[in-house]
Short mmCIF file of the C-alpha atoms (twelve columns), coordinates in Angstrom:
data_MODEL
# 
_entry.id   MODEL 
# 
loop_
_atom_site.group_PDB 
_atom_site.id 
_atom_site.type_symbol 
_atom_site.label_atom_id 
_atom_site.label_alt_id 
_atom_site.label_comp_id 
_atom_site.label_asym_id 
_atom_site.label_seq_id 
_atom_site.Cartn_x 
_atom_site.Cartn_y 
_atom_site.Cartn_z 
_atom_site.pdbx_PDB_model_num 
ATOM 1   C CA . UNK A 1   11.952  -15.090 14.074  1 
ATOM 2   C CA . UNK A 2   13.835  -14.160 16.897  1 
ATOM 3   C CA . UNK A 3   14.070  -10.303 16.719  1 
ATOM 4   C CA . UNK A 4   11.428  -8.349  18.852  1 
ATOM 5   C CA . UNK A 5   8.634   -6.839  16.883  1 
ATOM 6   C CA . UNK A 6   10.092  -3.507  14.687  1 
ATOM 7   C CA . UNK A 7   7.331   -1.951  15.809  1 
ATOM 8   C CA . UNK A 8   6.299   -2.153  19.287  1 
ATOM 9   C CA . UNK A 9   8.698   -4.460  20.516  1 
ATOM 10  C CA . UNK A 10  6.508   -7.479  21.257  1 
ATOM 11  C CA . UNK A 11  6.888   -10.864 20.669  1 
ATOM 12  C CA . UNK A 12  6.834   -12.320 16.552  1 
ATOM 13  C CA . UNK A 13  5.534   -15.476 16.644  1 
ATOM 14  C CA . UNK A 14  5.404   -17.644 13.746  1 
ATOM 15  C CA . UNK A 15  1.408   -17.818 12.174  1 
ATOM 16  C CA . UNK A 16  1.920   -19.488 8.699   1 
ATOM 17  C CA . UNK A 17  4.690   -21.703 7.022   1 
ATOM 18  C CA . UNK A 18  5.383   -22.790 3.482   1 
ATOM 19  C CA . UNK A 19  3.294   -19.582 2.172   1 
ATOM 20  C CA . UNK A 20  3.101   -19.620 -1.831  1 
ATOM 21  C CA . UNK A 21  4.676   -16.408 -3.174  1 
ATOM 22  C CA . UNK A 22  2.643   -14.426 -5.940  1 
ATOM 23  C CA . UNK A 23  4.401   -15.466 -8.984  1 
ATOM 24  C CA . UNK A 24  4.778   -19.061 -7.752  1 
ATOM 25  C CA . UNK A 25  8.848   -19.115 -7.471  1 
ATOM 26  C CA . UNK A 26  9.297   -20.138 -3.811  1 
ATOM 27  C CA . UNK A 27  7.375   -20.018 -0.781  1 
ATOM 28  C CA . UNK A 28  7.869   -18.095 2.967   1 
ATOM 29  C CA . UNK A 29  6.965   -17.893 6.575   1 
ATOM 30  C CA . UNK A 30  4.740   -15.036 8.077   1 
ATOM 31  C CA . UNK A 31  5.283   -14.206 11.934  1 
ATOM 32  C CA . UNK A 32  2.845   -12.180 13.151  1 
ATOM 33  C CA . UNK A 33  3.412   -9.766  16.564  1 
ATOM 34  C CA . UNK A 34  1.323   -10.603 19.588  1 
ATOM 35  C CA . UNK A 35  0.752   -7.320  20.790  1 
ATOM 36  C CA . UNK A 36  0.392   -4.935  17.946  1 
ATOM 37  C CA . UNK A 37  -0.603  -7.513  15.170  1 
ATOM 38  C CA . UNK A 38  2.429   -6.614  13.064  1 
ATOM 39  C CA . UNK A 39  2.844   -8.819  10.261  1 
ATOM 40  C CA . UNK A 40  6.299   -9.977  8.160   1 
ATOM 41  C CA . UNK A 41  7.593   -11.927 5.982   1 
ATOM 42  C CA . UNK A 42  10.548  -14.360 6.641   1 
ATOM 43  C CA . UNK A 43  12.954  -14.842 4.880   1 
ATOM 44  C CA . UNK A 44  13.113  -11.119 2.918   1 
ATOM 45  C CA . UNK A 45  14.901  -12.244 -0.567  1 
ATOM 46  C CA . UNK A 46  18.328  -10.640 -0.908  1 
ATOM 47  C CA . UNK A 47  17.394  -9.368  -3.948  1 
ATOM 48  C CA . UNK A 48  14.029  -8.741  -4.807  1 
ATOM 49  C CA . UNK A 49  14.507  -7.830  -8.378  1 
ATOM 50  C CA . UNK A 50  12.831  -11.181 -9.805  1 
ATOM 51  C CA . UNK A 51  10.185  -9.746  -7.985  1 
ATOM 52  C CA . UNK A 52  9.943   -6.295  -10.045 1 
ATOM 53  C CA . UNK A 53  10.021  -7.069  -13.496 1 
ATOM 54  C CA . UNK A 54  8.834   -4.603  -16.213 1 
ATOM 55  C CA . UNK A 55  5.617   -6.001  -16.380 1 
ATOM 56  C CA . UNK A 56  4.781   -5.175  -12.605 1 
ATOM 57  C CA . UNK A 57  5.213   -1.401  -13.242 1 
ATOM 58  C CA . UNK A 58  2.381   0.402   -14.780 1 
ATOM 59  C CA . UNK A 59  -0.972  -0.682  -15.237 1 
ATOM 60  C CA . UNK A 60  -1.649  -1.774  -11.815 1 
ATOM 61  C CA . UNK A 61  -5.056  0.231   -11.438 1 
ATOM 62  C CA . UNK A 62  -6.381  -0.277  -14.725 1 
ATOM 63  C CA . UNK A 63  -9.763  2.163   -15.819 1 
ATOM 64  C CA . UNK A 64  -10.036 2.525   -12.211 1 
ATOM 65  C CA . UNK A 65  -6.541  4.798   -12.094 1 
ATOM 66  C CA . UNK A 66  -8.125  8.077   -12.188 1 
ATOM 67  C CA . UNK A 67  -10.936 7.503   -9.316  1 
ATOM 68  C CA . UNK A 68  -7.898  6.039   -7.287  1 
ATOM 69  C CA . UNK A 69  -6.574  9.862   -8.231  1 
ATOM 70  C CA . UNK A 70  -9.418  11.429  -7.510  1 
ATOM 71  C CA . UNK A 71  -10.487 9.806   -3.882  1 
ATOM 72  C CA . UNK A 72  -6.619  10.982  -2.905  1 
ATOM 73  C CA . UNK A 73  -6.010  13.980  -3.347  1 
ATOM 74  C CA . UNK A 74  -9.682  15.130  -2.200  1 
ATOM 75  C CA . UNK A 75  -8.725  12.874  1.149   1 
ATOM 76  C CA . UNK A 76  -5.141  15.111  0.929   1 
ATOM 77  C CA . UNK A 77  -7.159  18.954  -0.090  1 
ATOM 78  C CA . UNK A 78  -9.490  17.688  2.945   1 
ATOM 79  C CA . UNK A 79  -6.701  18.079  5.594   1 
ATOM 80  C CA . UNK A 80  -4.915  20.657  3.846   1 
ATOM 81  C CA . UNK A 81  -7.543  22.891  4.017   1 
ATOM 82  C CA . UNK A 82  -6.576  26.252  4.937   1 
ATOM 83  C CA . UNK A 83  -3.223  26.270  4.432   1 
ATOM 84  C CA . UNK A 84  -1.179  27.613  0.999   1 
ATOM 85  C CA . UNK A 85  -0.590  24.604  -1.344  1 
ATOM 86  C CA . UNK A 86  2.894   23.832  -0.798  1 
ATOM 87  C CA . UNK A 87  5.474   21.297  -1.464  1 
ATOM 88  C CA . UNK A 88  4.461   18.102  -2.170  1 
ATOM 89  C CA . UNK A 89  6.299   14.771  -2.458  1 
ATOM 90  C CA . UNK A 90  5.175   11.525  -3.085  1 
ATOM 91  C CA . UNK A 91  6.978   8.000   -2.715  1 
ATOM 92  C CA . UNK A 92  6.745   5.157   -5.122  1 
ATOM 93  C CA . UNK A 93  4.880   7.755   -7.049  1 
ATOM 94  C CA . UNK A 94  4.669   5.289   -10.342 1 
ATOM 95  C CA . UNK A 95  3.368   6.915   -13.613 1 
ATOM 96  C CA . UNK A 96  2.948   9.999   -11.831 1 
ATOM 97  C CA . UNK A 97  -0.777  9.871   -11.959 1 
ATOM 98  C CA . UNK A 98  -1.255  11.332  -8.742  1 
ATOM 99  C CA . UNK A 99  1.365   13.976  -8.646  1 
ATOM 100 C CA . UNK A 100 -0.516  15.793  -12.168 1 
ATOM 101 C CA . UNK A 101 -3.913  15.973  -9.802  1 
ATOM 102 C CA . UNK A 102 -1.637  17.560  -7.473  1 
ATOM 103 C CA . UNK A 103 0.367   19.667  -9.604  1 
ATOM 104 C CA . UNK A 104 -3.460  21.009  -11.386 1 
ATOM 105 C CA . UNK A 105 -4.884  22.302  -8.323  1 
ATOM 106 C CA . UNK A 106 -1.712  24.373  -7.512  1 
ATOM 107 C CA . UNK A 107 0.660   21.981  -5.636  1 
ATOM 108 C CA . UNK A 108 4.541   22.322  -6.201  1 
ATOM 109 C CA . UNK A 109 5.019   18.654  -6.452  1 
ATOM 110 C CA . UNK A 110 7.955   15.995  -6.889  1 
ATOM 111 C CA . UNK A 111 8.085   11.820  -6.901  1 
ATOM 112 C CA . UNK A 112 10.542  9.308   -5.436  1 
ATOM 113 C CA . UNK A 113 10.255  6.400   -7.741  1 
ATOM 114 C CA . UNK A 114 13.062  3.451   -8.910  1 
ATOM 115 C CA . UNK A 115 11.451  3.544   -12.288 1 
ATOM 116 C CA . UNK A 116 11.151  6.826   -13.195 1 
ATOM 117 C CA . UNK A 117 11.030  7.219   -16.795 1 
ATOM 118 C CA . UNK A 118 6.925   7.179   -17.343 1 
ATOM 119 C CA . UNK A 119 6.255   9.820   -14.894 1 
ATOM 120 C CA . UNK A 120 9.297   11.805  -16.122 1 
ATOM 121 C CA . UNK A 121 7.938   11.930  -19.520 1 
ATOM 122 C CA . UNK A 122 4.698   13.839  -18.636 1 
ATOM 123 C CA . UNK A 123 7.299   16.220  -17.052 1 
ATOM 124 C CA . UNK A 124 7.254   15.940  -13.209 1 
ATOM 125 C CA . UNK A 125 10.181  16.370  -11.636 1 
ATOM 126 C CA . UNK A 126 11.030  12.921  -10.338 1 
ATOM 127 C CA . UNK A 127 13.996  11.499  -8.370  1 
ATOM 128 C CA . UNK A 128 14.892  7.997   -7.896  1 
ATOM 129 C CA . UNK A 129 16.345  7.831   -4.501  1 
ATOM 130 C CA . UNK A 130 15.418  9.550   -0.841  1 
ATOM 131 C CA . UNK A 131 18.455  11.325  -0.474  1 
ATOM 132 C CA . UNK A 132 17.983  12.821  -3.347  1 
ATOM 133 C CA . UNK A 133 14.348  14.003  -2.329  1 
ATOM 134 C CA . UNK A 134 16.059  14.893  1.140   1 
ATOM 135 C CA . UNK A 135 18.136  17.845  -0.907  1 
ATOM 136 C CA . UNK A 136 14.556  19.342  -1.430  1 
ATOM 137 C CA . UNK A 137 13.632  19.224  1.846   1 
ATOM 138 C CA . UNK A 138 11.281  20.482  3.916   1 
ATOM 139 C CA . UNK A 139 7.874   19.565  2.556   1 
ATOM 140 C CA . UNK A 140 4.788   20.674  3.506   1 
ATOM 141 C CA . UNK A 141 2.941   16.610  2.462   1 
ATOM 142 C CA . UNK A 142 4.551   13.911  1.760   1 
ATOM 143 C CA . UNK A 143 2.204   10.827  0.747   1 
ATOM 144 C CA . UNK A 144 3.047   7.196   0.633   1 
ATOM 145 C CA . UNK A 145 0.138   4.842   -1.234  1 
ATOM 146 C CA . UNK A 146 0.757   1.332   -0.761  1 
ATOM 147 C CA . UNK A 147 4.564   1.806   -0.781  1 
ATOM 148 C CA . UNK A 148 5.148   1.315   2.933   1 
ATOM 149 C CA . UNK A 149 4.904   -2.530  3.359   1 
ATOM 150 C CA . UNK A 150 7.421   -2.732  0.531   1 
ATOM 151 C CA . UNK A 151 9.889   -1.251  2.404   1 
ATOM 152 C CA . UNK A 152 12.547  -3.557  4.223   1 
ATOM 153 C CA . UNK A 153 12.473  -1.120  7.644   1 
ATOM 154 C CA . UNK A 154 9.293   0.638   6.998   1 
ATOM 155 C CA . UNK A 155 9.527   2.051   10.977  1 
ATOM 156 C CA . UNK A 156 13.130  3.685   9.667   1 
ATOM 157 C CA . UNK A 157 11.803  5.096   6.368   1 
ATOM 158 C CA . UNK A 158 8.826   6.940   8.568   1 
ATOM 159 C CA . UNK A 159 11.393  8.207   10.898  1 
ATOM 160 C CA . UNK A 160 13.586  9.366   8.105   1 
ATOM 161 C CA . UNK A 161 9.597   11.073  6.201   1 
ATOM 162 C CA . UNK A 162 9.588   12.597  9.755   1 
ATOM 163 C CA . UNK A 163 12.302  14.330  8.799   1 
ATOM 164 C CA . UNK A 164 11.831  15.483  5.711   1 
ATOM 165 C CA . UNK A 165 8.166   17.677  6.757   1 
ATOM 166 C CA . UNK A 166 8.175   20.985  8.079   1 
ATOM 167 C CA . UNK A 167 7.002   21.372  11.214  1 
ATOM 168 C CA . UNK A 168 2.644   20.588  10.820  1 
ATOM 169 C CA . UNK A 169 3.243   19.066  7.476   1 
ATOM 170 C CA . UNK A 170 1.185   15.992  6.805   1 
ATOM 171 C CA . UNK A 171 1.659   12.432  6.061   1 
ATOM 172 C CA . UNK A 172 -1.084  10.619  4.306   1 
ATOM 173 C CA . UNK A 173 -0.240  6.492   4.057   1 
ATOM 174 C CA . UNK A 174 -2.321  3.553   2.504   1 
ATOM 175 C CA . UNK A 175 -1.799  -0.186  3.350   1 
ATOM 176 C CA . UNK A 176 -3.481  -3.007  3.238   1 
ATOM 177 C CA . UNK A 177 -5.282  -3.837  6.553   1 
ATOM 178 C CA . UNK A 178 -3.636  -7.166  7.285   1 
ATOM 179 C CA . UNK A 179 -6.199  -6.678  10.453  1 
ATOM 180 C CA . UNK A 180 -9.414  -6.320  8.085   1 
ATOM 181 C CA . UNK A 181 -12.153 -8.727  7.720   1 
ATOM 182 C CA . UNK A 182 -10.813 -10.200 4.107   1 
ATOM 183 C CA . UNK A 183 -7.350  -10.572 4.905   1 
ATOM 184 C CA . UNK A 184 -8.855  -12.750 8.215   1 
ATOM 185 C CA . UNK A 185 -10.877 -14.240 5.781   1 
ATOM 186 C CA . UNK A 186 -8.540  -15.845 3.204   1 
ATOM 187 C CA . UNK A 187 -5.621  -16.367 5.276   1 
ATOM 188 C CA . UNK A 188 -2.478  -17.028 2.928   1 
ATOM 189 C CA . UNK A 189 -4.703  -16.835 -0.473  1 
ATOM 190 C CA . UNK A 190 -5.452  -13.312 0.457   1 
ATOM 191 C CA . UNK A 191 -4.516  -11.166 -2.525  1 
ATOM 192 C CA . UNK A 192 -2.879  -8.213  -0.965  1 
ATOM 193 C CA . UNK A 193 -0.744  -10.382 0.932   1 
ATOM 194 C CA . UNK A 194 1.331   -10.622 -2.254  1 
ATOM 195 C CA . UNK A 195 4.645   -12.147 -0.574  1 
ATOM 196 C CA . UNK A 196 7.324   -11.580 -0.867  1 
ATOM 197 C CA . UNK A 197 7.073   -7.912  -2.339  1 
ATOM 198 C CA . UNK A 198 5.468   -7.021  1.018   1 
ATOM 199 C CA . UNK A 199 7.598   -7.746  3.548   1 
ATOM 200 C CA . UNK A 200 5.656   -5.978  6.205   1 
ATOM 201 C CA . UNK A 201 2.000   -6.493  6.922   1 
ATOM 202 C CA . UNK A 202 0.151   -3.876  8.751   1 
ATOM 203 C CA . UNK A 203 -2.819  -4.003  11.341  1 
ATOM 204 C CA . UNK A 204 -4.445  -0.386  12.753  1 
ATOM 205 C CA . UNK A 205 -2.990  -0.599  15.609  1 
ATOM 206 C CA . UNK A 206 0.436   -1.513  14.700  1 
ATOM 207 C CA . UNK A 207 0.614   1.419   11.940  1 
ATOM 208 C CA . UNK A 208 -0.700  3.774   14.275  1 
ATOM 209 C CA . UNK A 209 2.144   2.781   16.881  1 
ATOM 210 C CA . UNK A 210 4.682   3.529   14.250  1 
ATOM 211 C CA . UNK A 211 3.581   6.571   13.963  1 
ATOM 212 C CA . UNK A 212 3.029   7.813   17.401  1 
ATOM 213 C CA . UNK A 213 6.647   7.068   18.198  1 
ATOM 214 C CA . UNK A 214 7.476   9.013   15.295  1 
ATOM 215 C CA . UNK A 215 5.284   12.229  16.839  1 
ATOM 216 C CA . UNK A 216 2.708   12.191  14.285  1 
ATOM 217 C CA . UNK A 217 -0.808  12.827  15.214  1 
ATOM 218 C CA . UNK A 218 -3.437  10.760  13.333  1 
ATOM 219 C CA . UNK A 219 -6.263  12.972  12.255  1 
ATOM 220 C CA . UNK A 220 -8.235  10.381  10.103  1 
ATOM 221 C CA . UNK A 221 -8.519  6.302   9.259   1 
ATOM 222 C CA . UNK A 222 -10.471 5.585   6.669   1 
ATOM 223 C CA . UNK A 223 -10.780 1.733   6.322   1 
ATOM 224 C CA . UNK A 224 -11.502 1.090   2.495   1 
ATOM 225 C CA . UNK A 225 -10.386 2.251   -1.242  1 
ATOM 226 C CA . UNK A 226 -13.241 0.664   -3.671  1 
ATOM 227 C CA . UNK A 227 -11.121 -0.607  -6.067  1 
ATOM 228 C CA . UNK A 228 -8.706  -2.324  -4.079  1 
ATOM 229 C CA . UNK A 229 -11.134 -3.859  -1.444  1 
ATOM 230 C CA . UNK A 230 -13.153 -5.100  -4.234  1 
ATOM 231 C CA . UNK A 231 -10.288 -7.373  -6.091  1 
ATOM 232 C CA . UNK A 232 -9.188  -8.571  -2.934  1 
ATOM 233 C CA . UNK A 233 -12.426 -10.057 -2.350  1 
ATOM 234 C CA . UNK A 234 -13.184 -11.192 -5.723  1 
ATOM 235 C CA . UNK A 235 -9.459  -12.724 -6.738  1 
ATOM 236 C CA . UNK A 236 -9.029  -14.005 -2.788  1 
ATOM 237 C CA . UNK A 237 -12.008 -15.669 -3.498  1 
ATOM 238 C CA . UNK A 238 -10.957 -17.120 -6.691  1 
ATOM 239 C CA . UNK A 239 -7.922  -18.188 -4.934  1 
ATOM 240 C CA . UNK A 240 -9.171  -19.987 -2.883  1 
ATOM 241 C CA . UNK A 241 -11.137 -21.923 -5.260  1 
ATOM 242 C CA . UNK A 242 -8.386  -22.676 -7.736  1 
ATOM 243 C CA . UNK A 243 -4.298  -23.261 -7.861  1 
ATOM 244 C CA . UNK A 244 -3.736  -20.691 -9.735  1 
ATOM 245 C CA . UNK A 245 -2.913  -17.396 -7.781  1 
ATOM 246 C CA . UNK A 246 -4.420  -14.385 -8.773  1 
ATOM 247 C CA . UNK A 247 -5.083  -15.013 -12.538 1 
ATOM 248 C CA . UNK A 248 -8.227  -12.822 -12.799 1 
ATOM 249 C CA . UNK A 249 -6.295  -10.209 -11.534 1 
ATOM 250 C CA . UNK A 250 -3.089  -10.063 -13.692 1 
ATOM 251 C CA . UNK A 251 -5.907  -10.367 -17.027 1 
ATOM 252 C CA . UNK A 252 -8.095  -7.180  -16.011 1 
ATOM 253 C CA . UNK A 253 -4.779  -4.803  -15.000 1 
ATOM 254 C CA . UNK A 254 -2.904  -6.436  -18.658 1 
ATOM 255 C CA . UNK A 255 -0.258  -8.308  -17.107 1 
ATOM 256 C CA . UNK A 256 1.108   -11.770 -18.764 1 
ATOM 257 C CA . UNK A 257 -0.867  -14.370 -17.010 1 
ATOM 258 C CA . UNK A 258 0.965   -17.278 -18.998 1 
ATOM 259 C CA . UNK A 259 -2.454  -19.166 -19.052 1 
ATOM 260 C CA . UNK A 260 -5.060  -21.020 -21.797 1 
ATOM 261 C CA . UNK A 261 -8.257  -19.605 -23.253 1 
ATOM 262 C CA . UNK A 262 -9.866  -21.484 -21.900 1 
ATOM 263 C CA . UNK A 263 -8.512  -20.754 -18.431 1 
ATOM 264 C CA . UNK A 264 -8.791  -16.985 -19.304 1 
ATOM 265 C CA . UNK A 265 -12.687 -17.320 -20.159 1 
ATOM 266 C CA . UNK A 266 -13.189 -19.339 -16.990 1 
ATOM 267 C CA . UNK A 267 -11.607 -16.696 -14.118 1 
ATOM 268 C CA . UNK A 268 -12.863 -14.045 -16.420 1 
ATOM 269 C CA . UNK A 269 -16.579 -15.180 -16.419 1 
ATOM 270 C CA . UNK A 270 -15.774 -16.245 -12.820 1 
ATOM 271 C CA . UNK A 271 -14.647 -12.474 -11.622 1 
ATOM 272 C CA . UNK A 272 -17.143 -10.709 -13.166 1 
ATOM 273 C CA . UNK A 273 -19.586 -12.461 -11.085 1 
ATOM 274 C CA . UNK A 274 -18.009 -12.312 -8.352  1 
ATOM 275 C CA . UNK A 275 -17.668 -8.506  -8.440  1 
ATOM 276 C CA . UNK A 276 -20.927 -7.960  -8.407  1 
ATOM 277 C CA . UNK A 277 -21.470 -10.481 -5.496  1 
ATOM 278 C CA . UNK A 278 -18.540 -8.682  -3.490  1 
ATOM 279 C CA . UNK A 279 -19.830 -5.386  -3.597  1 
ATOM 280 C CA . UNK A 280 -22.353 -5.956  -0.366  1 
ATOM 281 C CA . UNK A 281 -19.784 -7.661  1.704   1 
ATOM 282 C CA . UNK A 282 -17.413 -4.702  0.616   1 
ATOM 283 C CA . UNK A 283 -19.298 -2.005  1.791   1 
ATOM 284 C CA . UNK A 284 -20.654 -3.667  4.945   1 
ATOM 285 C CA . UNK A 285 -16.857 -4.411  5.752   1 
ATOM 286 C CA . UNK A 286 -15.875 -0.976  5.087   1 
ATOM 287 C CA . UNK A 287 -18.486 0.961   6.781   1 
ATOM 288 C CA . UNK A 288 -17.520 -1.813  10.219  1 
ATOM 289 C CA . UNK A 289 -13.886 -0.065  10.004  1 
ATOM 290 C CA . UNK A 290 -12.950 -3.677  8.746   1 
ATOM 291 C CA . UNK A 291 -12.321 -3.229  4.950   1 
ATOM 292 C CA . UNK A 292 -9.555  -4.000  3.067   1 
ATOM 293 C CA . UNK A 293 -7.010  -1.147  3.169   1 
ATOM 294 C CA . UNK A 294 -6.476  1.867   5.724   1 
ATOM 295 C CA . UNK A 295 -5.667  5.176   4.772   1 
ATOM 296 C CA . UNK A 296 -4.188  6.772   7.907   1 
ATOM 297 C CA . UNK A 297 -4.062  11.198  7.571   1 
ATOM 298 C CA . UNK A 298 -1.438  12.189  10.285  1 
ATOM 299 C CA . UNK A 299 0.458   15.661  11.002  1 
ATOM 300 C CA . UNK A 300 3.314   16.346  12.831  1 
ATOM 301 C CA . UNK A 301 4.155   17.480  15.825  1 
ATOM 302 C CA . UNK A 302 7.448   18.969  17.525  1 
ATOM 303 C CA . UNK A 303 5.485   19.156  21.331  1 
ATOM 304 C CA . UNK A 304 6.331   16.538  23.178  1 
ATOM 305 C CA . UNK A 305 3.373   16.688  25.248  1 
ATOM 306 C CA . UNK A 306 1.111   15.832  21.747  1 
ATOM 307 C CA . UNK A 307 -0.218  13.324  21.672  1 
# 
């Protein structure tokens, strides 16, 4: 890769070659940036719609959807405290889960999402493009979960959120930590690696450079969300151990796995003990600021002098 790094401008230097994709259709290089620890993923597919197919919309949380719901907006009321519920807008907002919580405890709320149709039928008001959302503009939060790294210029989509928040508006952002403990762990079988749908791969450091330039304060990290750290230890693991990529996974969140019974009863016995076994290394990971995602709460500034 011969760019500079997007982010900070080091160096990209290649870390892994011939990296199997998630659905097994081609594989991909990662460079990795030797100063912030930025991570991407070479070559980014023209088009990424074989990528996106129905099945990969919806579904994705499983009967852990509404504690994912939950653990957000109380990490969103938390720095909102004090100030009027405003406007609201979440990115890659997906069934629209999120924005109801929102929208019951009194926020004006609206979604950016490509496929819109399941969160428009529980009647939010949903767009499918940022310029559209832009029209709306200013917000008083706008919240990206796990949407950034999908993003072909993630550092140009926060500059263009930057613009979209009223002065002191917040930005709340979840990732996986490509700089955690499991992702150093597993290497390419990582789960949440999941080329070549994320393009970018984020370390603390690197996210928190991104934005700084973009003057946005960082007012919290949290290094962990349960559900997500826990799968990417138990189907990394599983990984690891077999050639199929991430079967336990797409059989727990109802996706079409394409596999035998008998392959089915194997992962399925397989994860189920594994979750149980993950749980310690989990929490010890998280509560070492090394689990498997980071949540970043950030406000923004206008004062130059901020920092």
């Amino acid at each position: 890769m011969e760019t500079p790094c997007p982010a900070c401008q080091g160096n990209m230097q290649l870390l892994w070659r011939d990296v199997v994709d998630a659905e097994g259709l081609a594989t991909f290089f990662i460079y990795k940036c030797s100063a912030c620890g930025l991570g991407a993923t070479s070559p980014a597919p023209e088009n990424l719609g074989d990528y996106y197919h129905a099945q990969y919309y919806g579904g994705r949380h499983g009967f852990t959807s509404k504690l994912c719901d939950r653990r957000r907006i109380r990490f969103v009321e938390k720095h909102c405290r004090g100030q009027s519920r405003g406007k609201l807008l979440d990115i890659g907002c997906g069934d629209g889960s999120f924005l109801q919580n929102a929208k019951e405890l009194g926020w004006d709320v609206w979604g950016v999402e490509t496929q819109p149709a399941r969160a428009r039928k529980k009647g939010l008001l949903v767009m499918e493009t940022m310029e559209e959302a832009s029209q709306l503009a200013p917000y008083d939060c706008i919240t990206l979960w796990h949407v950034l790294e999908h993003f072909r210029s993630p550092i140009a989509e926060i500059e263009r959120v930057s613009k979209l928040l009223s002065p002191g508006g917040k930005l709340f952002i979840a990732v996986p930590d490509w700089g955690s403990l499991q992702a150093r762990l597993f290497g390419p079988r990582w789960l949440a690696l999941d080329l070549p749908r994320h393009l970018f791969h984020f370390t603390e450091r690197s996210l928190v450079h991104v934005l700084s330039a973009n003057k946005f304060r960082r007012l919290e990290t949290r290094y962990s969300e349960l559900e997500y750290d826990l799968m990417g230890w138990v189907q990394s693991t599983l990984n690891i151990c077999s050639p199929r990529n991430n079967l336990f996974f797409k059989i727990v969140t109802g996706k079409n796995c394409n596999a035998s019974l008998a392959q089915r009863i194997v992962h399925v016995v397989a994860g189920t003990a594994l979750s149980s076994m993950g749980l310690g290394p989990m929490l010890l990971a998280r509560e070492r600021g090394t689990g498997g995602t980071l949540m970043i709460a950030s406000e923004r500034f206008e004062n130059e002098g901020c920092s």
